[in-house]
Each structure stands twice: as C-alpha cells, then as structure tokens.
VOGU-3710 file (C-alpha; in Angstrom, 3 decimals, decimal comma):
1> xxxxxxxxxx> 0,000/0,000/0,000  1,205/3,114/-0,848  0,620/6,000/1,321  1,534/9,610/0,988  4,375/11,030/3,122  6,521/13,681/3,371  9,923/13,282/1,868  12,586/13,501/3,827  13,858/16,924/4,404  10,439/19,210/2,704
11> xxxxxxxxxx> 8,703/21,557/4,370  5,391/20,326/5,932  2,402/21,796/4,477  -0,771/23,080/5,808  -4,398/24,127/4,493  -4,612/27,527/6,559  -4,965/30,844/4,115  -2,114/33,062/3,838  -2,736/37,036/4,332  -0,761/39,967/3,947
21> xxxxxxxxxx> -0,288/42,699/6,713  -2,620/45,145/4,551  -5,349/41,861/3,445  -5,685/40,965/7,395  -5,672/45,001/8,836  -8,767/45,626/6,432  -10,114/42,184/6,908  -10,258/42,732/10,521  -11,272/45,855/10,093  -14,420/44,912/8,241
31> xxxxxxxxxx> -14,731/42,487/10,678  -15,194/45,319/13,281  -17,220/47,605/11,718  -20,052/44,719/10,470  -20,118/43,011/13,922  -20,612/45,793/15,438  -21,906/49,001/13,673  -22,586/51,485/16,249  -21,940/50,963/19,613  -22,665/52,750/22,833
41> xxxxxxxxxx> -19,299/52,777/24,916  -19,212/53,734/28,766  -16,333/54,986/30,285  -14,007/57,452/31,934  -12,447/60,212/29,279  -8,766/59,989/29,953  -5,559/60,921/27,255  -7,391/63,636/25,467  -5,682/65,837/23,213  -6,817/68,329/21,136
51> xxxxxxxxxx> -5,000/68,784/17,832  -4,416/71,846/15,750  -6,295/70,339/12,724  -9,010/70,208/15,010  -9,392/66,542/15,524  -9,854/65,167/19,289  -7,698/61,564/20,659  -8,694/60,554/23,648  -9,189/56,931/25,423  -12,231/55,669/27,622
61> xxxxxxxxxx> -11,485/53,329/30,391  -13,146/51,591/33,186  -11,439/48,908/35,708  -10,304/46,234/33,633  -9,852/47,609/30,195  -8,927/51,045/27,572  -10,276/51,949/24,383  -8,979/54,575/21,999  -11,473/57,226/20,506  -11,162/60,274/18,184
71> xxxxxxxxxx> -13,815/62,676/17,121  -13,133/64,012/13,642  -13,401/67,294/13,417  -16,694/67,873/11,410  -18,169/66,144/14,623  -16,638/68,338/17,564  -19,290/71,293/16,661  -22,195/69,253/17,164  -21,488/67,711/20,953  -23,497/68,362/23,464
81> xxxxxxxxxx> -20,647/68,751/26,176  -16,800/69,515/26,206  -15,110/66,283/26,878  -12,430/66,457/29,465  -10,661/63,930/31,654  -11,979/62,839/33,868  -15,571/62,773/33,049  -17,604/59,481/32,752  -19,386/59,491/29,634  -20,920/57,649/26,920
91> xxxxxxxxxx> -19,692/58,078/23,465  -21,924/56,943/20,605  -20,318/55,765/17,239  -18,832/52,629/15,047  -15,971/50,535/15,941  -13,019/50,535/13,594  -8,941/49,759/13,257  -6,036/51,627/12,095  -3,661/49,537/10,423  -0,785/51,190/10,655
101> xxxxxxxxxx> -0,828/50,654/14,030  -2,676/47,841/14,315  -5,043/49,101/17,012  -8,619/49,501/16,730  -10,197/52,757/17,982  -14,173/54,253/18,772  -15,015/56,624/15,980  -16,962/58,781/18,238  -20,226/61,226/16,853  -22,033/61,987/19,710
111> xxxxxxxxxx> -20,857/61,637/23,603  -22,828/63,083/26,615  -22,787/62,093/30,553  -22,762/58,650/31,828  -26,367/59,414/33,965  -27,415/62,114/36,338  -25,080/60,717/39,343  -21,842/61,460/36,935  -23,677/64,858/36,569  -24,440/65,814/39,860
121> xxxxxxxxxx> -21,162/64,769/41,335  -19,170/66,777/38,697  -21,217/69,602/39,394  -21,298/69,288/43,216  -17,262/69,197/42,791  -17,290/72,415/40,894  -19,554/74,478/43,661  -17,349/73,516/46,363  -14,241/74,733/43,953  -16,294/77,797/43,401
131> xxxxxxxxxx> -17,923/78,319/46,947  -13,624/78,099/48,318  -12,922/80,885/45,788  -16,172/82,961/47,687  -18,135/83,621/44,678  -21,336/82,699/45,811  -20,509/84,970/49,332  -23,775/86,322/50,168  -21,764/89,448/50,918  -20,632/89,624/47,236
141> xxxxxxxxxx> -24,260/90,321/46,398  -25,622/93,281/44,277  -28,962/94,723/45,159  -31,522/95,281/42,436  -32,709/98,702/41,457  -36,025/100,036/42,180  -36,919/100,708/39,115  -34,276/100,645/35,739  -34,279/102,141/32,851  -33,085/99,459/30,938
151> xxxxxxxxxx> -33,389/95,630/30,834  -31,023/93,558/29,299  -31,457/89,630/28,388  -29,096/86,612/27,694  -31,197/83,535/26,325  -32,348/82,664/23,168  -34,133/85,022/20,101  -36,238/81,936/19,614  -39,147/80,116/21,931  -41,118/81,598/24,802
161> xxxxxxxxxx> -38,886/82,584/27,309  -38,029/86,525/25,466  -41,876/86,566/25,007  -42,515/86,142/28,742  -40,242/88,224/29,751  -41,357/91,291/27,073  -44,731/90,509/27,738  -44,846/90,441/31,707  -41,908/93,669/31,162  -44,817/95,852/28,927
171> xxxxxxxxxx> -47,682/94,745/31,576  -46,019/95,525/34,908  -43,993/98,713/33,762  -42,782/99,295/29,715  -39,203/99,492/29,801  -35,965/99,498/27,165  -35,596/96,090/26,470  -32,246/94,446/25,194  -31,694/91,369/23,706  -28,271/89,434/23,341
181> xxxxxxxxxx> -29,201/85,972/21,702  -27,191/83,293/22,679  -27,266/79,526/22,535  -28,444/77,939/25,269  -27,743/74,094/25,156  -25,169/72,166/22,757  -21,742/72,478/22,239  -20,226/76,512/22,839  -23,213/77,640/24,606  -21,375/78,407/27,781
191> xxxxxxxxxx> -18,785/80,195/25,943  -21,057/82,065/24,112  -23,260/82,944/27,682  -20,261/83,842/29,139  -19,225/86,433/26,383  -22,540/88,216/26,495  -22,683/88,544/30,166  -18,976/89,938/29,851  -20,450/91,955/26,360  -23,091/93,730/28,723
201> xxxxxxxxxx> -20,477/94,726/31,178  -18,220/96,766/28,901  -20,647/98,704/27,682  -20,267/102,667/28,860  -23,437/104,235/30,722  -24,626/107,251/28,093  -22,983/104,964/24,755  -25,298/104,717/21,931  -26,128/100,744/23,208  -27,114/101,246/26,664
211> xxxxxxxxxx> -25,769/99,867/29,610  -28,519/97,882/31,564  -29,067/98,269/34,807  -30,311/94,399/35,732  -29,554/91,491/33,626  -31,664/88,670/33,035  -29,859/85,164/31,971  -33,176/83,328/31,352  -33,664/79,090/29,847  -36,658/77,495/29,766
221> xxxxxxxxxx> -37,012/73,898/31,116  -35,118/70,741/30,450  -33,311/67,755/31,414  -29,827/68,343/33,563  -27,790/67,748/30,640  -30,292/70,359/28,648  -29,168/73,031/31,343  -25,440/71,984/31,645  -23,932/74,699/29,800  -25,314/77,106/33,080
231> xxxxxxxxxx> -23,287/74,816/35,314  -19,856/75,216/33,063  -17,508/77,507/35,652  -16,883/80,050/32,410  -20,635/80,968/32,573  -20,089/80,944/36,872  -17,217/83,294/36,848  -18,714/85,972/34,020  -21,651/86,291/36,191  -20,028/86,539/38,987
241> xxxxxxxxxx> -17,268/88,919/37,968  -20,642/91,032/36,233  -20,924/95,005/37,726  -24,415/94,571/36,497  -26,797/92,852/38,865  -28,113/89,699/38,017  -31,079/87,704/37,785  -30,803/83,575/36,765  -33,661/82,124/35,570  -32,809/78,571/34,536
251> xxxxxxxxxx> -34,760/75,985/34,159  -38,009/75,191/36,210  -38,972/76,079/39,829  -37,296/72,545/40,702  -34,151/73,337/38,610  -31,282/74,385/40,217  -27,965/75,456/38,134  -24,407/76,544/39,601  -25,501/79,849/38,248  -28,152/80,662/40,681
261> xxxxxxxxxx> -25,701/80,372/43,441  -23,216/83,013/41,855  -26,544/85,173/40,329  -27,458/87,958/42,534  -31,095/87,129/42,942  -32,544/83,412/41,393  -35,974/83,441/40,108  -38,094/80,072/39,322  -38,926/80,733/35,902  -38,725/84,047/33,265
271> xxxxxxxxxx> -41,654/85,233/33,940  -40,677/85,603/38,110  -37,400/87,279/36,656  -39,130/89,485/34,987  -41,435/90,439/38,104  -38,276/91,057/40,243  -36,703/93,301/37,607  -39,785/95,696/37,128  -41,489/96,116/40,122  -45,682/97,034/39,027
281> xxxxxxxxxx> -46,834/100,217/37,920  -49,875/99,468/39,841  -48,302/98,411/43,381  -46,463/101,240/42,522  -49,027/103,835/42,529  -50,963/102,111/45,246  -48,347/102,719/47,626  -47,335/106,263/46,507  -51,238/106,945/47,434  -51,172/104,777/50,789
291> xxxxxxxxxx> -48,049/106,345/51,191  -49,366/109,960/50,499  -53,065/109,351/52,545  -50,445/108,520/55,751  -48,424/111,616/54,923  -51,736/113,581/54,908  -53,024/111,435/58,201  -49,856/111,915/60,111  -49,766/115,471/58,967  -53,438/115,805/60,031
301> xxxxxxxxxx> -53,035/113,857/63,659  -50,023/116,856/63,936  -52,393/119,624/63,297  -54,831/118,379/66,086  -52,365/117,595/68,515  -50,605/121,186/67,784  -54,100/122,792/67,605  -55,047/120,551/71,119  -52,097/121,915/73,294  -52,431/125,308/71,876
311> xxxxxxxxxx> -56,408/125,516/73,069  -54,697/123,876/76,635  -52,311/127,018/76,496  -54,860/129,745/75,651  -57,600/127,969/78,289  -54,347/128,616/80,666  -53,281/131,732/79,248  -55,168/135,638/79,918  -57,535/137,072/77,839  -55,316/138,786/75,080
321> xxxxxxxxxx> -57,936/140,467/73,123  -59,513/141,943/76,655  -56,487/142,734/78,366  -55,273/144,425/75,064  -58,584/146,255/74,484  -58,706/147,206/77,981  -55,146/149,131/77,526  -56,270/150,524/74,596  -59,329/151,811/76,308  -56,302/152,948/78,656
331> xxxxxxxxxx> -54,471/154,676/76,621  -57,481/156,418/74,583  -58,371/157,599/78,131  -54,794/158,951/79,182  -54,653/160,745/75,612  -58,018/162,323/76,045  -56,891/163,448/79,934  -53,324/164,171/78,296  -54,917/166,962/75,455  -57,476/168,126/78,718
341> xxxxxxxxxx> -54,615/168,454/81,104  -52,683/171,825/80,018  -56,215/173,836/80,072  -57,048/172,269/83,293  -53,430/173,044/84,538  -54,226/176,580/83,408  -57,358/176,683/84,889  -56,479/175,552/88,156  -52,996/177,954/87,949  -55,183/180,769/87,114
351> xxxxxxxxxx> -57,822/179,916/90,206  -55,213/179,659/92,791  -53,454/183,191/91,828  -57,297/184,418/91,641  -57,849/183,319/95,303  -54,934/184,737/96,675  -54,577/187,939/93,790  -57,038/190,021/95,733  -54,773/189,948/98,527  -51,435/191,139/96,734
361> xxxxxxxxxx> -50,158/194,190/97,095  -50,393/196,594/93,729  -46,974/196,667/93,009  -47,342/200,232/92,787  -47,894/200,392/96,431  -44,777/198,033/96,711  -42,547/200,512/94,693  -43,710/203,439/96,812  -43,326/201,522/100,142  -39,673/200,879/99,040
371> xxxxxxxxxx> -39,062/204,458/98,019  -40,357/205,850/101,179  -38,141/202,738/103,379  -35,257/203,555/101,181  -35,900/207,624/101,862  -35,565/207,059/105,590  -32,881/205,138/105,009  -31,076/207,827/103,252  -31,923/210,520/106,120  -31,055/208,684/108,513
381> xxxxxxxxxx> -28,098/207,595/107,314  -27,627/211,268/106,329  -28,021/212,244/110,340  -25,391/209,688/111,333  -22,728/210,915/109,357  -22,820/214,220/110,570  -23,269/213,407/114,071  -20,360/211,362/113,553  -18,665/214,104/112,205  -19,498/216,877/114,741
391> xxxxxxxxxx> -18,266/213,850/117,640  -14,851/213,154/115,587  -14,464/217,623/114,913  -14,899/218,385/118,779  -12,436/215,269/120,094  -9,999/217,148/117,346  -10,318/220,340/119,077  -9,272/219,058/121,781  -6,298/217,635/121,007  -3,533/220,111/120,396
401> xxxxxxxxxx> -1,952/219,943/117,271  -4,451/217,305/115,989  -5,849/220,639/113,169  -3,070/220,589/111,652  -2,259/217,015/111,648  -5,827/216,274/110,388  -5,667/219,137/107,865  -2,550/217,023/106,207  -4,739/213,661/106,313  -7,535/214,781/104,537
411> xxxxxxxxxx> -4,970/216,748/102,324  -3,519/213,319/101,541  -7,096/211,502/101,441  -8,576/214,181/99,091  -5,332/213,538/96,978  -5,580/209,815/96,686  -9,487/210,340/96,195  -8,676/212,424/93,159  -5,774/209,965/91,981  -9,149/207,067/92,049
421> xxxxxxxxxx> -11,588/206,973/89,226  -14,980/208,930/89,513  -17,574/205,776/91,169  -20,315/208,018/90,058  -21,143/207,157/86,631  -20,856/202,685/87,803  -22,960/203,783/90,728  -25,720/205,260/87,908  -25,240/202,271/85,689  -25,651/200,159/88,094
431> xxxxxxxxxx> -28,847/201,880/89,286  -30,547/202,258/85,560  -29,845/198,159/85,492  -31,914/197,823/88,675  -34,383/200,431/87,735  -34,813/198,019/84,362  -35,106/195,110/86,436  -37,563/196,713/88,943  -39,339/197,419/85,773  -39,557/194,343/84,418
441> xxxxxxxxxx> -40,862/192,447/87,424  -42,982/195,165/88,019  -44,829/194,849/84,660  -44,560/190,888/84,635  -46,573/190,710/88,134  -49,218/193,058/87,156  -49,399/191,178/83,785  -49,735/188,180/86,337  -52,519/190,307/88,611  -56,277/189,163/88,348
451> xxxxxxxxxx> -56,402/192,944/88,598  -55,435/193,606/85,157  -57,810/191,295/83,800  -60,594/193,023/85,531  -59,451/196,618/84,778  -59,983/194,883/81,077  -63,301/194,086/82,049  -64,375/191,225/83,118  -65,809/189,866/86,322  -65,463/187,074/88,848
461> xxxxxxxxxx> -68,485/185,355/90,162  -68,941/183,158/93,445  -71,799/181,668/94,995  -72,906/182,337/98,578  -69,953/179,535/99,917  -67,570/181,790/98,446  -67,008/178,906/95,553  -65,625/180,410/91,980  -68,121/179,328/89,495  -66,894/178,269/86,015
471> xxxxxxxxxx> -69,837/177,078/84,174  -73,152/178,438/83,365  -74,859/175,102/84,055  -74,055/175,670/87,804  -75,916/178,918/87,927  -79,415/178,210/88,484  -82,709/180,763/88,924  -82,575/182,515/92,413  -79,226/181,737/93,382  -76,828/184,198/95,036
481> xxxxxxxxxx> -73,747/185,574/93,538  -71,063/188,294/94,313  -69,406/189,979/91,721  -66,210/191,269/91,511  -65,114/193,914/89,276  -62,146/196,444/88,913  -63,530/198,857/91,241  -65,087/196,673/94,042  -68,210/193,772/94,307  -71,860/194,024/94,213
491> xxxxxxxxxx> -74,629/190,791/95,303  -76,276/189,373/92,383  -79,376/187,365/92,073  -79,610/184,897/89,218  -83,379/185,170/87,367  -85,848/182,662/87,891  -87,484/180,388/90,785  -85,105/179,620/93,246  -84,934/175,731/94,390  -85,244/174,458/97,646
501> xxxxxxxxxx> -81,303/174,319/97,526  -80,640/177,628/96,377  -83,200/179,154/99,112  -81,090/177,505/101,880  -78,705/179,113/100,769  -79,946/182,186/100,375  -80,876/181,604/104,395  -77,645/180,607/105,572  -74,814/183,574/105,746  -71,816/184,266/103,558
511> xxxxxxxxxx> -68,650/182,723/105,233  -65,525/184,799/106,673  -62,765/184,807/104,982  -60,393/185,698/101,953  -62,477/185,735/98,934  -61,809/183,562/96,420  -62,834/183,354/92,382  -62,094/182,823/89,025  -62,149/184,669/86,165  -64,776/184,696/83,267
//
C-alpha cells in the first residue's frame, strides 16, 4: 500500500490561508465595523488631546480595560458637552482599526454624561471649587434697582422665554428692552453665555447701546444635561465677575444650576425674573397713594395735637384780646386826659393866683413903700454921718496939734481920692440896670394880677360859699352871687325860681374869709 508522506527533508504543508499585513488590517477591520456598527461605549475620558487640525484623541477606560477614541473634526461642533478627563461618559459611534498601528479605535459622533449621578457629582465638585474661591458669598451680592431704565437679556431670540419676559416687562412697567441671543444648550453655549454677560459689562453708561441696569440670563425647562452649559464655571465666573446685577432664571422652579448660586437674585422661571426686575406700575401707585393718605393722616393727627395743646395754652393763658382792648381803652383815656390836662393846669394855675390875687399888694404900692423905706434910710443915714462928724471935729479940738495934723490927712485923702476913678457914673449904671429890672418884674406881676384882667373888664363870680363858678350850668334861677369887678363887688341874684337848695342858701350867711374866684 502506498501512502503519501513527506519526503525527507520538505517543508510540511498546511491548508490555513495566507494574508498579507494590509489583506488581514482591512479584513479585521471589516470584521469590526459589520459586527458591530454602532456601539454605545461607557467609560471614563482619559488621554485627550486636542489637535491643531481640530481633531480630538482621547481613550475611555473603566477597571479592567482602555479603548482609543477620536472625534473628527466635522463632529466636535455638534457635541453636546466639552469632553475632558476625567468625566464618565458615553460616546456613541462605530468601531473601527487603524492599520498602521494595528489598534482599533471608537469613531466617536455623539458623547454626553454617563447618567445624572456622573452629573451631579461633577457639578457638586465644581460648587465647592467655586464656593472656596467665595463667589457665591452672600456678601458679594448686588442689590436690584427700584426701578431701571433698561433691561437687558441673555437667552435665546427663539421660543417663549423673550416673550414672557417682554410681555410680563410691557404689563407691569414698559421698559428698554435688550436682547443678546445666545445659545443655550449644545456644544459653545457656555462660551457664548459667558461672552454676552462679559459683552453687557463693557458697555459705557450714556454709549449709543445702553448699559442695563439688571440682567436677566433666562432658559426654559429641560433635562440636567439640557441646562449643563449654566453649570460650566466660564458661565459661573462671568456672572459673577458682572458690575451689572443679576437675575438667573434657569430651568423650572425645581431646577437648580451653579448659576443661581453666583446670580445675585434666582428666580423660578422668566416670567418671576421678569417680576423682580420691574417692580408694578400698579403696586407702585398704590403705595405712593397709601403712602401719600399717611403723609396727609400723620400730617393731620399733627395739626390736632398742635391745635389741642395750643387751646390747653390759651384755656391757661389771659384774655389777650380783653387785656389788650382794655389798655387801649387805657391809653385812649390817658390821651383824652393828656390833650385836657394843660387847660385844666391853666385853669387851676389861674384859680389859685385868683384866690390869693385880691390879697397882693399893687406893686405900685410896693414901689412906693420901698421908696419911702429907702428915703428914711437915706436921712437917717444922712443924720449919722454928721453926728459922727461933729463927735470926731470936737475930740480934734481938743487935742492940740491934731488941726493941723488932720488938715494934712484929709490933704492926703482928698489927693488919693482924686488919683481914684470917679464911682459916680458905675454907681448910675448900676442903678438904671436895677431900675430896668424893677421894671420888668414890676410889669410881669401886674401882667400876672387878676387885677389887670378886671381893669380889662371882666368879672369874677362866686356863689354864697364863696365857691368860683366856672360854668353856666351851675348857675341856676334865684341863686346868690357876688361879683367882683375892677372897682369893688356888688350881690347878684340869678333870674328865675329859686330851688329848695338855692333858698337855703340864700338863708344861711356868707362865710368869713379871703375871697376867692375865678375869672370869666
């Protein structure tokens, strides 16, 4: 039997196929791709490198194993998130090899988080990062104005959120709106959140754009990967480094977002945002009227209270009005007594000299009586000097010698009585000045005599007490009067019946005594 064997020395042979490097590369490379097509890969982003052709290497890993990825370049514009090591994700896309290499690698299209617990702890790791660094310090926090003049607004030109906002804006108070339209979800949203926020705050109060005066970063609702781009740190740190105060409004009431920790005020939705950046026209005016109707109450409570103690001052204080009428009645008096007084003064001047006038010498009488005193005088003086001289001529004569002797002192006297000046003419001046003087008083007191006002003709009256009457109305029918006149007094009866006073009088006597008047 003959049987088939090897000869001594050849090679053995076998039935397996024979490949080249290239033929088994894109073999397995098919292989890859039509086993597995796309593929959802979960792991942690480590390696990554960005290149300047814009292409992104990076590797996923978990415990036991490492794949390598790239995202081409056309792809990077439409992620949802930045990849960065670190983060656990899961990257969508085929399977395939590079042969060069000989490594296979995850053609990745589409990658977001790896679940809402990758999420949540990357984003609780970035607020404590954040909260160290103090921006989301209470203290750090802007208030909101009162009422600004302009509004501006980071979210999107499309959807509901700028409608809310304009319309609730227009119904509580119109004001200048501003819109800067940004992404808000997808990859570059943060950056492009960020820039606005930071575009608001260089613009110069009084430019031709307007600098707000509250900001509004608004989103409407979504999932937490919808409203990651408000938890990226660039969007954190533009707000918080933002002059302008701001107002977040991400999300839903039950959303929360790293940027309503770093916001200045958070609102639940756009709408609430809105509401705290224009307060309402109509609150407004209600409380500028409950404001004004307690101005006008608390102004009215003063008034009583003033006009309360000022009654409790005038109930304890004199009556002005009287006390000042009575010292005008005072005064009206006094001037009326004041313009009586001089007459009066006169009157009662003139009635004393009248009483006692009748009684004065006439000063004619005076003169003579001083004449006549200052004749004896003269005589007597007159008979003194002689008998003086007759006693000093006989002791002379009988002295002997004492002639002669004498003869020589009036010799000597009559000398030094010529040597004086003549006394006689001083003597006479001085005389006439008397004489003047006599005159003058002379013709003053009779000027001053009731005499010479009746030797001018009129009369003083008195009734039977001896009383000066000054008024007709005290003169009534029968009474008796005495006349005076220049050359002496005569009774008078006044016409008419007398009454019962006037006839007691007439009964009772004149008294004794100086008579006294006035003059009519």
């Amino acid at each position: 039997m003959d049987h088939d064997l090897p000869e001594a020395g050849a090679a053995p042979r076998s039935n397996a196929p024979e490949f080249t490097v290239s033929e088994i590369s894109g073999a397995i490379k098919r292989t890859l791709e039509g086993t597995f097509g796309r593929v959802r890969i979960r792991g942690e982003i480590t390696e990554l490198k960005a290149y300047p052709s814009g292409h992104i290497y990076l590797a996923l890993k978990d415990e036991g194993a490492k794949i390598r990825a790239i995202i081409w370049r056309f792809a990077v514009p439409r992620l949802s998130l930045r990849p960065e090591n670190g983060m656990e994700v899961i990257a969508t896309g085929k399977v395939s090899s590079y042969g060069e290499r000989s490594d296979y690698q995850l053609i990745i299209d589409r990658i977001e988080f790896a679940g809402e617990g990758a999420l949540l702890a990357r984003i609780e790791a970035l607020r404590k990062k954040l909260g160290a660094e103090g921006l989301f310090d209470e203290a750090a926090k802007k208030p909101l104005p009162l009422l600004p003049r302009v509004v501006g607004v980071v979210s999107s030109e499309k959807g509901a959120v700028i409608q809310d906002i304009r319309t609730t804006v227009a119904r509580r108070f119109p004001r200048h709106l501003i819109l800067w339209p940004v992404p808000v979800q997808g990859q570059g949203a943060a950056e492009r959140i960020a820039e606005a926020i930071r575009g608001f705050s260089r613009l110069r109060p009084g430019g031709a754009v307007p600098r707000p005066d509250v900001l509004i970063v608004a989103r409407g609702g979504g999932s937490l990967e919808d409203l990651m781009a408000f938890n990226e740190e660039v969007v954190i740190r533009a707000v918080a480094d933002c002059p302008i105060p701001v107002i977040s409004a991400v999300g839903h009431e039950t959303d929360t977002t790293l940027i309503d920790f770093a916001a200045d005020r958070r609102a639940p939705t756009p709408t609430a945002a809105a509401e705290l950046a224009v307060p309402s026209r109509a609150d407004l005016l209600a409380a500028i009227a409950q404001t004004a109707a307690r101005l006008v109450q608390c102004g009215q409570g003063s008034l009583d209270r003033a006009r309360l103690r000022l009654s409790r001052i005038e109930a304890r204080m004199p009556d002005l009005p009287g006390l000042v009428g009575a010292a005008r009645q005072r005064l009206d008096d006094r001037a009326e007594r004041l313009a009586l007084a001089p007459s009066a003064l006169i009157a009662r001047k003139r009635g004393a000299l009248d009483a006692v006038g009748h009684r004065l010498p006439h000063p004619r009488e005076t003169l003579a009586r001083h004449r006549h005193r200052l004749g004896l005088l003269q005589h007597r003086a007159a008979a003194g000097l002689q008998r003086l001289a007759t006693q000093a001529h006989a002791r002379l004569a009988r002295v002997p010698g004492a002639g002669a002797a004498l003869a020589r002192l009036l010799e000597r006297r009559h000398t030094a009585l010529h040597r004086l000046p003549d006394p006689a003419p001083r003597i006479a001046a001085r005389l006439r000045e008397n004489r003047l003087r006599l005159d003058g008083l002379s013709a003053r007191l009779e000027g001053a005599s009731y005499q010479g006002v009746l030797a001018r003709g009129f009369a003083l009256l008195r009734d039977a007490d001896g009383e000066p009457l000054t008024s007709a109305t005290a003169i009534t029918p029968g009474l008796r009067l005495t006349a005076t006149l220049r050359d002496g007094s005569r009774d008078l009866v006044a016409e008419g019946e007398a009454s019962p006073r006037t006839a007691r009088r007439r009964a009772e006597p004149p008294p004794a005594g100086p008579e006294q008047g006035s003059l009519l």
